[in-house]
C-alpha positions as CSV (number, residue, x, y, z in Angstrom):
1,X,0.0,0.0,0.0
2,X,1.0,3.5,-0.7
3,X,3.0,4.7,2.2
4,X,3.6,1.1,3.8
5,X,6.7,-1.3,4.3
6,X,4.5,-4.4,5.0
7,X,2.9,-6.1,2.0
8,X,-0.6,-5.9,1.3
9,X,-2.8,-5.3,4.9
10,X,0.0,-7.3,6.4
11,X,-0.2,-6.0,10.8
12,X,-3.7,-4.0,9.9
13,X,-6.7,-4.6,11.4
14,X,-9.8,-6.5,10.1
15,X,-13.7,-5.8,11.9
16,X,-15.4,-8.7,11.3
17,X,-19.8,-8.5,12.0
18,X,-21.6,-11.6,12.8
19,X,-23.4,-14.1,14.4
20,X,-21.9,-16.2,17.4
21,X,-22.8,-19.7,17.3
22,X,-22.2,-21.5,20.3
23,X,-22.2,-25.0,19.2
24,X,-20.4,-24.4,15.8
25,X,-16.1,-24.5,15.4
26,X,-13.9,-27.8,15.0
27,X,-14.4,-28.4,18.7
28,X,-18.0,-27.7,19.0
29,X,-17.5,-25.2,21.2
30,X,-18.6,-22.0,19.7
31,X,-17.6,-19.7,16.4
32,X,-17.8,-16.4,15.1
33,X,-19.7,-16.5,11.7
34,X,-18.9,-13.4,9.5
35,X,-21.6,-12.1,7.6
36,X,-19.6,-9.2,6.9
37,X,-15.5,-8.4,6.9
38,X,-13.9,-4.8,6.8
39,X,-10.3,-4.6,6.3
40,X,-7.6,-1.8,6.8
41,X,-4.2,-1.1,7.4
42,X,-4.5,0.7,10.5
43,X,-7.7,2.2,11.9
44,X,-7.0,6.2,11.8
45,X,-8.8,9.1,12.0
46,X,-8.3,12.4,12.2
47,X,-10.1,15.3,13.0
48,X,-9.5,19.0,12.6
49,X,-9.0,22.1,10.1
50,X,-7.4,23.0,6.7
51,X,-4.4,25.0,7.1
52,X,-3.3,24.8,3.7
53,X,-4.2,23.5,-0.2
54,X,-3.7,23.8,-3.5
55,X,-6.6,22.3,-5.9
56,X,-6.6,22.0,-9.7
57,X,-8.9,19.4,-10.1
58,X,-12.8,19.2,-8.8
59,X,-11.4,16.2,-6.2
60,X,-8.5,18.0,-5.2
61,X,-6.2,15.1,-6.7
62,X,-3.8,16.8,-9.6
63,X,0.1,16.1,-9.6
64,X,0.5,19.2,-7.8
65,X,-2.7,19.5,-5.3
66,X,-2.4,18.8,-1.8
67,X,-3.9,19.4,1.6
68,X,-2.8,19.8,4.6
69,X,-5.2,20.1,8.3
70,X,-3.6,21.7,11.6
71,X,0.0,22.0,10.1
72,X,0.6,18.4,10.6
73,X,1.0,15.2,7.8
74,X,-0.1,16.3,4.1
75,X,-3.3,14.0,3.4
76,X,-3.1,12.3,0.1
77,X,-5.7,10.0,-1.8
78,X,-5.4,6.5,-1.7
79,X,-4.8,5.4,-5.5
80,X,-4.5,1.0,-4.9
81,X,-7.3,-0.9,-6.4
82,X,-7.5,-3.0,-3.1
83,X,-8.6,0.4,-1.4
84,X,-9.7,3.9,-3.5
85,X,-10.1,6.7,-1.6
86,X,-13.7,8.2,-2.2
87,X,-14.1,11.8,-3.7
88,X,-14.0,14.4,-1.0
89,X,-17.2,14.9,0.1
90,X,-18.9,17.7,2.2
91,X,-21.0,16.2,5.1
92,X,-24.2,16.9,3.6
93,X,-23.2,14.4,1.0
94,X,-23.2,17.0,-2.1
95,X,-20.6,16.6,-5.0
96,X,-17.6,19.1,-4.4
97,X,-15.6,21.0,-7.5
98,X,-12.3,22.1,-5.5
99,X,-10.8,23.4,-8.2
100,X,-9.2,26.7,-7.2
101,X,-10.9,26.5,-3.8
102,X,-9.5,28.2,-0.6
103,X,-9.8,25.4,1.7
104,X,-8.1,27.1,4.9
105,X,-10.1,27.0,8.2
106,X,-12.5,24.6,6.9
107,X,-13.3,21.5,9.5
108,X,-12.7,17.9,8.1
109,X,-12.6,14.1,9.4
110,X,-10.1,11.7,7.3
111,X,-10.2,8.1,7.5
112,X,-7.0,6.0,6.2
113,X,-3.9,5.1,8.0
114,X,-0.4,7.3,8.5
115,X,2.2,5.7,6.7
116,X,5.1,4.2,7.4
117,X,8.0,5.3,5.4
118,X,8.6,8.7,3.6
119,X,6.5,10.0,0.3
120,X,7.2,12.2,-1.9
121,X,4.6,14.9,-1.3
122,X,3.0,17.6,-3.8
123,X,4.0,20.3,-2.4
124,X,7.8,19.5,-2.3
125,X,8.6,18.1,1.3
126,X,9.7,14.2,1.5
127,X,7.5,12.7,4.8
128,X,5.8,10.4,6.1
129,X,2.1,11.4,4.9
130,X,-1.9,10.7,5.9
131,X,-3.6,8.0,3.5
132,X,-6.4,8.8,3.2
133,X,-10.0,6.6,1.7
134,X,-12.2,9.3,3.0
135,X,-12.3,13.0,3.2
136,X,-15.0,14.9,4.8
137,X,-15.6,18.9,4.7
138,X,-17.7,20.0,7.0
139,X,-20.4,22.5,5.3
140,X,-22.3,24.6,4.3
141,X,-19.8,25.3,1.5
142,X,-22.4,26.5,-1.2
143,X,-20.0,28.1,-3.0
144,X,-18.3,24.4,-3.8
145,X,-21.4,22.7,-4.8
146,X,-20.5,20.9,-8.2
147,X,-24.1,21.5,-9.2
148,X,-24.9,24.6,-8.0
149,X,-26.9,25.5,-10.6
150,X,-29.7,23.1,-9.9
151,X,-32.4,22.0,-6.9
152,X,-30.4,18.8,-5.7
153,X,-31.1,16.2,-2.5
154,X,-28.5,13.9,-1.2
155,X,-28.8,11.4,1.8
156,X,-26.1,11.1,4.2
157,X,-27.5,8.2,6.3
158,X,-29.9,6.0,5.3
159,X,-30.4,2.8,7.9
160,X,-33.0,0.4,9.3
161,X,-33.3,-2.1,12.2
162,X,-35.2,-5.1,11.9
163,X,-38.2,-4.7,13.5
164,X,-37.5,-1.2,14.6
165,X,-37.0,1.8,12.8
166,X,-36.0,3.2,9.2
167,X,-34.2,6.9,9.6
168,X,-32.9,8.7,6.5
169,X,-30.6,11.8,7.0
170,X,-29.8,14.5,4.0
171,X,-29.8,17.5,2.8
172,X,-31.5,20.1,-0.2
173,X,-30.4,22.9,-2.1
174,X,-31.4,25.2,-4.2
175,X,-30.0,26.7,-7.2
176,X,-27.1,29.3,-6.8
177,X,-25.1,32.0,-8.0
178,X,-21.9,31.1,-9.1
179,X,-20.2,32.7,-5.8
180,X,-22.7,30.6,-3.9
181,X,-25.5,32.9,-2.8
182,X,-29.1,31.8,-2.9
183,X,-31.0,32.4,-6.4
184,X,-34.1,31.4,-4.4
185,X,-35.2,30.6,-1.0
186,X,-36.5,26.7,-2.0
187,X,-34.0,25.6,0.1
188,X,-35.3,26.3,3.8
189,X,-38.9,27.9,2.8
190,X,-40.5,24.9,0.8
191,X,-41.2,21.3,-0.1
192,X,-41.4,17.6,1.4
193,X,-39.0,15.1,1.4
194,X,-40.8,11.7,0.2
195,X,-39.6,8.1,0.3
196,X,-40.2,5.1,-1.6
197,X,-39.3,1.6,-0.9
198,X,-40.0,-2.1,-1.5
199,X,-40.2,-4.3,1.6
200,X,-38.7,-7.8,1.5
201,X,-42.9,-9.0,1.3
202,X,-42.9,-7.2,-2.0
203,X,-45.3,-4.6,-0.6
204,X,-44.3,-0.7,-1.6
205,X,-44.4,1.7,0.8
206,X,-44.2,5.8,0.7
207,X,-43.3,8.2,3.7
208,X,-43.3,12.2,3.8
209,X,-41.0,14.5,6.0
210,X,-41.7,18.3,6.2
211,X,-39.1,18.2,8.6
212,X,-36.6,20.2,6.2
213,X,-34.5,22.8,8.6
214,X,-32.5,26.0,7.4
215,X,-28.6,25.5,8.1
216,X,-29.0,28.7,8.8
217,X,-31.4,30.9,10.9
218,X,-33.3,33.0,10.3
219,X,-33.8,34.0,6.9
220,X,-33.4,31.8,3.6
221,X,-30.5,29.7,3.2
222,X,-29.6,27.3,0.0
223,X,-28.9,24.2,2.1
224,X,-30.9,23.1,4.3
225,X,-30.5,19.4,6.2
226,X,-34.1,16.5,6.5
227,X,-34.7,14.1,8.6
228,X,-37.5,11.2,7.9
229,X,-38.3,8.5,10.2
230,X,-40.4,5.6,10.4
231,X,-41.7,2.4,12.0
232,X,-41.3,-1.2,9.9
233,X,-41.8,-4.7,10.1
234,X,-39.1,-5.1,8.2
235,X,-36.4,-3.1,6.1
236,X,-35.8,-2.2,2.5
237,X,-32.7,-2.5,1.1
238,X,-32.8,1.1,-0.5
239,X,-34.8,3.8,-1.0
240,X,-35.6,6.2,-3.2
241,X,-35.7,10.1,-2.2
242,X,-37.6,12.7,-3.6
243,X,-37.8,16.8,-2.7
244,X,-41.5,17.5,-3.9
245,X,-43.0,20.8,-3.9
246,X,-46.1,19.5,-1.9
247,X,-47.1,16.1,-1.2
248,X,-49.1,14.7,-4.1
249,X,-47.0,16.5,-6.4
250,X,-45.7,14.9,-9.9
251,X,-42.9,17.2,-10.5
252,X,-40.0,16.6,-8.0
253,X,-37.4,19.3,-7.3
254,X,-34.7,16.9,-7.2
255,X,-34.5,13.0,-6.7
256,X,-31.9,10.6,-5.6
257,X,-31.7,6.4,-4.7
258,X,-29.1,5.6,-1.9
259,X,-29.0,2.0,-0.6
260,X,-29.6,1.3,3.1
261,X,-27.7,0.0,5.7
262,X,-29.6,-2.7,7.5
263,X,-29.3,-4.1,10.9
264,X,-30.9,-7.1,12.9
């Protein structure tokens, strides 16, 4: 990996999510069954703020871009197949266009591992550097919205538990300028956020939110964050998220289809 001295995950740590069986194992008496196995070289994460960059690109990933948060380790993309970093992504889930952006004093979480041997680093200094697989900005940052130019929903968190509860987190916007002011006020003054799911039964179900809050208050703002929740039998296994005007309405501002993470 990138960074690394050991071979492949080689010393990481693996999180494995099961089922105990106490009966199961060559001797019968008990085993972890795996439904589900997560794998990484080392479990790091780091919080804080930009101090410096340099983008060219709309992920902040050209020959020459870098970033670094609280003077410490430049953070640099993962680029091995076995584990891509994602784009950078603000935390309301919107696509981000970097390019040219001033980054500095903006809060962000990373997720990756800090290497083990010394990189070669954009910005000229030869260190050992932050991996990353995920970068989060912490919003609003309007003026970075890749479609800005458009009503838009995105879901953050979308997940169920067996018997329990479905709860979907996102966000709207509406259009805006190019420097990221509000062309309307659709955003925080408007609209219902509708679901629509399958159950495992085949039966389809549809939920409305008005819950849709201003990020900030008072007065109109573009972005504006939605919560829906709901009681089930059982869970879909995605879910398909609409900004409507008004509920009945065949016209949605913006629509978007996240899978959901389910849990017994």
């Amino acid at each position: 990996m990138p960074g690394r001295s050991q071979r492949g995950f080689i010393g990481g740590t693996a999180i494995a999510i099961g089922t105990w069986d106490p009966t199961g194992g060559p001797l019968g008496t008990g085993i972890m069954v795996a439904d589900d196995v997560f794998t990484e070289p080392a479990e790091n994460v780091v919080l804080g703020v930009i101090t410096s960059n340099l983008c060219s690109t709309p992920n902040c990933d050209g020959e020459t871009d870098f970033i670094r948060g609280s003077n410490g380790p430049v953070m640099l993309p993962i680029d091995d197949r076995r584990m891509p970093a994602n784009d950078i992504r603000v935390d309301s889930g919107f696509a981000l266009d970097l390019t040219s952006a001033d980054l500095v004093g903006v809060p962000y979480g990373m997720e990756g591992y800090y290497g083990d041997r010394n990189v070669a680093t954009p910005d000229g200094a030869n260190e050992k550097a932050l991996h990353y697989f995920i970068l989060d900005l912490t919003g609003p940052l309007d003026a970075f919205l890749a479609n800005k130019d458009m009503h838009e929903v995105a879901v953050e968190r979308a997940n169920c538990r067996v018997g329990d509860e479905l709860a979907i987190r996102g966000a709207v916007h509406s259009p805006l300028e190019p420097d990221g002011t509000p062309s309307d006020t659709v955003g925080s003054a408007k609209g219902v956020i509708q679901a629509n799911f399958v159950l495992p039964n085949g039966n389809s179900v549809t939920r409305f939110s008005t819950d849709i809050v201003p990020d900030v208050a008072p007065g109109p703002s573009a972005t504006s964050t939605f919560q829906l929740q709901t009681n089930l039998p059982n869970c879909p296994t995605s879910v398909e998220v609409l900004w409507q005007p008004d509920i009945g309405s065949t016209e949605p501002f913006a629509t978007t289809t996240t899978d959901v993470d389910v849990r017994l």
